[in-house]
C-alpha positions in Angstrom: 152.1 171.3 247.6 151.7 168.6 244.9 151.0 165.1 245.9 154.2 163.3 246.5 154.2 160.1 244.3 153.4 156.8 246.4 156.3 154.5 246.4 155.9 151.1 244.4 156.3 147.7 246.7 157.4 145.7 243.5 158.2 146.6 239.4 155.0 147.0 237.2 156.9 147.0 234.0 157.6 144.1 231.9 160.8 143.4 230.2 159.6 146.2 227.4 158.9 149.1 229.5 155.4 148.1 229.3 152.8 149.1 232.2 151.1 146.1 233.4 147.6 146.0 234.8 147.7 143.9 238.3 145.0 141.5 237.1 147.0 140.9 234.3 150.0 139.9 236.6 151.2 136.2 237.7 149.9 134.6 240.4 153.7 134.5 241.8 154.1 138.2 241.4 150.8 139.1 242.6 151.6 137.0 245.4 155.0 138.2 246.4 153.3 141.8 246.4 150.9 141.0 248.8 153.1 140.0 251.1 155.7 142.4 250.8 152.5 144.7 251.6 151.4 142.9 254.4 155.2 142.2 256.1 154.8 146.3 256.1 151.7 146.6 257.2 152.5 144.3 260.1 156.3 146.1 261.0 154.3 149.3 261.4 151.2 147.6 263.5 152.5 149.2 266.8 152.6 152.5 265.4 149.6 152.1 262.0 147.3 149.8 264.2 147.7 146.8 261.9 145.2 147.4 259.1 147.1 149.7 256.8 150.5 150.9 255.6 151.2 154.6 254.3 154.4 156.3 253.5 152.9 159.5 254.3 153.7 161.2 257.5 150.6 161.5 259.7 150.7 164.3 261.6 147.4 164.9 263.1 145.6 166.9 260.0 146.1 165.4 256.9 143.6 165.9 254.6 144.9 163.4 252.0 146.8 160.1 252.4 148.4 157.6 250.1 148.1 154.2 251.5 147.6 150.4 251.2 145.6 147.7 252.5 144.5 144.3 252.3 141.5 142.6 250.8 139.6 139.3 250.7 141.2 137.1 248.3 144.7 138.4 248.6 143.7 141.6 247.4 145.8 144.6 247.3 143.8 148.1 247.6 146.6 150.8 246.2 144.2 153.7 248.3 144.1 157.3 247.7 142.3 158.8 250.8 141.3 162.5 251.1 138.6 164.4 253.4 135.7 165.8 252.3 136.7 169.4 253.4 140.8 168.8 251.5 137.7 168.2 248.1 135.9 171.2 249.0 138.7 173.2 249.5 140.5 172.2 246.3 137.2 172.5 244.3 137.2 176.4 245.7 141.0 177.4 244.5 139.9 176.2 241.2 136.3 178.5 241.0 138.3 181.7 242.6 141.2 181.0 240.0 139.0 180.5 237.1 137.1 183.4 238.9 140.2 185.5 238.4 141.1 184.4 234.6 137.5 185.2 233.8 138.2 189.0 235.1 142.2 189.1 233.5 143.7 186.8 232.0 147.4 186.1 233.7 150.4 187.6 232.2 153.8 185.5 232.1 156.4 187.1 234.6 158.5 189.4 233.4 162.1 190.9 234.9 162.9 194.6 236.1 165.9 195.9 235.1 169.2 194.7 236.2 170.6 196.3 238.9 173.5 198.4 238.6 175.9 197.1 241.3 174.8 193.1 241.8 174.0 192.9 237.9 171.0 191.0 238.9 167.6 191.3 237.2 164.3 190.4 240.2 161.4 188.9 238.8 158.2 190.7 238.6 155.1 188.4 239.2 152.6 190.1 237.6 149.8 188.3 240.5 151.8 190.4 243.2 150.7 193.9 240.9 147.8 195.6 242.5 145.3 196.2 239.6 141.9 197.6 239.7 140.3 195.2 237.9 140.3 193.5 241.2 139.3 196.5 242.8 143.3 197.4 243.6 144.0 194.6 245.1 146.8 192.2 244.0 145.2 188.9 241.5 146.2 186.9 244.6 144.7 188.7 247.3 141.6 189.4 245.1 141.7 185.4 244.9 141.6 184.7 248.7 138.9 187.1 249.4 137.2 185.4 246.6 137.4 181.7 248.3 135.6 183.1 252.0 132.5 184.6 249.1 132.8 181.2 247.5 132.3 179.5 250.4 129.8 181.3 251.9 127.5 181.4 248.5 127.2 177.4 249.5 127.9 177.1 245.5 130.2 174.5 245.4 129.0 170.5 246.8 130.9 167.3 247.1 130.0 163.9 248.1 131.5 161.2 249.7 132.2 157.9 247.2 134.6 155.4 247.2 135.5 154.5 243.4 137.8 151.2 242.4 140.0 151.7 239.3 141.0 148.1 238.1 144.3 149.7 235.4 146.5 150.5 238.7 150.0 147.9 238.6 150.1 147.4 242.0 146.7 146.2 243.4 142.9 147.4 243.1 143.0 151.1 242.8 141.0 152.9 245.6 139.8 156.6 245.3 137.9 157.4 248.5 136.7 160.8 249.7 135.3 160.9 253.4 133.2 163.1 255.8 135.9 163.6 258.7 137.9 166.8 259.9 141.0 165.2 259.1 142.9 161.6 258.8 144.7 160.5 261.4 145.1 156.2 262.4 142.0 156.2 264.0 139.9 157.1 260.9 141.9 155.8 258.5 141.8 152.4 260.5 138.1 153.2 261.0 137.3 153.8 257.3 139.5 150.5 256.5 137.1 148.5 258.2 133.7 150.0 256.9 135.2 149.3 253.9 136.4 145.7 254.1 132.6 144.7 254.8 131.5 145.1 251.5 134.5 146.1 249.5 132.2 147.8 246.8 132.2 151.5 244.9 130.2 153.6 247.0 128.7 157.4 246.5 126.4 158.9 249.4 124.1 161.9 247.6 123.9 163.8 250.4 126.3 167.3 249.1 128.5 168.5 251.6 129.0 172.3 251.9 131.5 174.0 254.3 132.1 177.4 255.7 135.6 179.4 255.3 136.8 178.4 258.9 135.6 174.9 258.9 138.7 174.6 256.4 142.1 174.7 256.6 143.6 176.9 253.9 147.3 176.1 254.4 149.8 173.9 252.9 148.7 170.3 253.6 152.9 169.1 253.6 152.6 164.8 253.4 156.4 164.2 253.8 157.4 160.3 252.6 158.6 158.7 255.7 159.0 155.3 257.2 156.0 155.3 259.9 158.6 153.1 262.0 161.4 155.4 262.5 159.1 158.4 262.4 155.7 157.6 264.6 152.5 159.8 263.6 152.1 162.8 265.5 147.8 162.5 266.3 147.8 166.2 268.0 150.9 167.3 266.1 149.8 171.2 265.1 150.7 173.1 261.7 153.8 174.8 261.8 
C-alpha cells in the first residue's frame, strides 16, 4: 500500500499556483500554522500524549507514520517517521524484484479469450505463470522465496539518520528512520523528545541487518483518521 498523502494544516500556494518554501513564508502565516498545529496537537493530547499530531491510524505496528511536531522557535517539523525493519524490508522487495527482472524481464498482461456465454475476457498476469526460469515457480512466488535468501545472505544494511529538508511548505521537513519493532505513542513520543534536545540531522553508522521473521511482510494499511474520534489501538493485531 502506497503512502497515503499527509494532509496540509494551511495553503502553500501563492496566488499563482506557485509552491512556496516555509522559510520563505510571512511571519503571520507561519504563525497561524503553528498554531493550527499545535491546537491539534493539544485536542488529541489525551489520546497522542501531547507532543505530536498524526493523521495516521496507529494501531500497534506501524512501521511508518506521517506526523507533526513542534520545535524551538515556533518551529514546525512536517515528520516522516519509519522503522528500521519497514527500511529493510522495503530495500529487500526492491533486490528480489530487480532479482527477478535480471532473470526475465516482465511481460505486460495480456487477456484469454472471451468467454462464450458472459462475453467477458479474464486477465492473464503473466507473474501468476509458472515458468522455469524460476525453477517452475510463478515470478511472484520465485520473488518471496527470494526475500527469506535475501535476508539471510545479511546483504542488504540500513542505518538509522534523521535528515531535515528545508523546501517542504508546511514546516521543516523531517525524514527519520529508527531502531524499534514498530511505532506506536510511546516511541513516537519517545523519539520526539530525543529529538527536541538537539534538533540536528543525525546518522548512526552502525548497519542494521534483520532476519526473515524479525519482519513483518504484510500490508502495513495507515488509514487517515482523526486520532480523536478514533483512539490508537497499542496491541491492536493485523487483520
Amino acid at each position: 500500500m502506497t503512502k497515503a498523502h499527509k494532509r496540509r494544516p494551511s495553503s502553500a500556494l501563492s496566488s499563482r499556483g506557485r509552491h512556496l518554501v516555509y522559510s520563505s513564508l510571512s511571519s503571520k502565516r507561519r504563525k497561524r500554522i503553528y498554531i493550527e498545529i499545535k491546537n491539534q496537537i493539544r485536542r488529541a493530547a489525551p489520546h497522542l500524549g501531547g507532543l505530536f499530531y498524526t493523521h495516521d491510524y496507529l494501531h500497534g505496528k506501524n512501521g511508518w507514520i506521517d506526523c507533526y511536531f513542534l520545535g524551538k522557535n515556533r518551529t514546525v517539523y512536517n515528520v516522516t517517521l519509519e522503522t528500521a525493519r519497514h527500511c529493510f524490508s522495503e530495500m529487500v522487495r526492491e533486490r528480489a524484484r530487480d532479482d527477478a527482472e535480471d532473470l526475465l524481464p516482465s511481460e505486460e498482461i495480456t487477456f484469454a479469450p472471451r468467454d462464450p456465454v458472459t462475453g467477458c475476457r479474464q486477465i492473464i498476469f503473466p507473474e501468476d505463470t509458472p515458468n522455469k526460469v524460476f525453477n517452475g515457480m510463478s515470478r511472484w512466488d520465485w520473488r518471496l522465496a527470494q526475500e527469506r535468501l535475501i535476508c539471510e545472505a545479511r546483504s542488504i544494511h540500513v542505518f538509522e539518520k534523521i535528515t531535515l529538508h528545508h523546501d517542504y511548505a508546511c514546516g521543516v521537513g523531517l525524514h527519520a528512520t529508527i531502531d524499534v519493532p514498530t511505532l506506536t505513542v510511546a516511541t513516537i513520543n519517545e523519539f520526539t523528545l530525543a529529538f527536541l534536545k538537539h534538533e540536528t540531522a543525525f546518522t548512526n553508522p552502525k548497519p542494521l541487518s534483520y532476519g526473515y521473521d524479525e519482519i513483518f511482510w504484510g500490508l502495513d494499511a495507515n488509514a487517515i483518521v482523526d486520532p480523536c474520534e478514533n483512539p490508537p489501538r497499542e496491541n491492536a493485531e493485523y487483520v
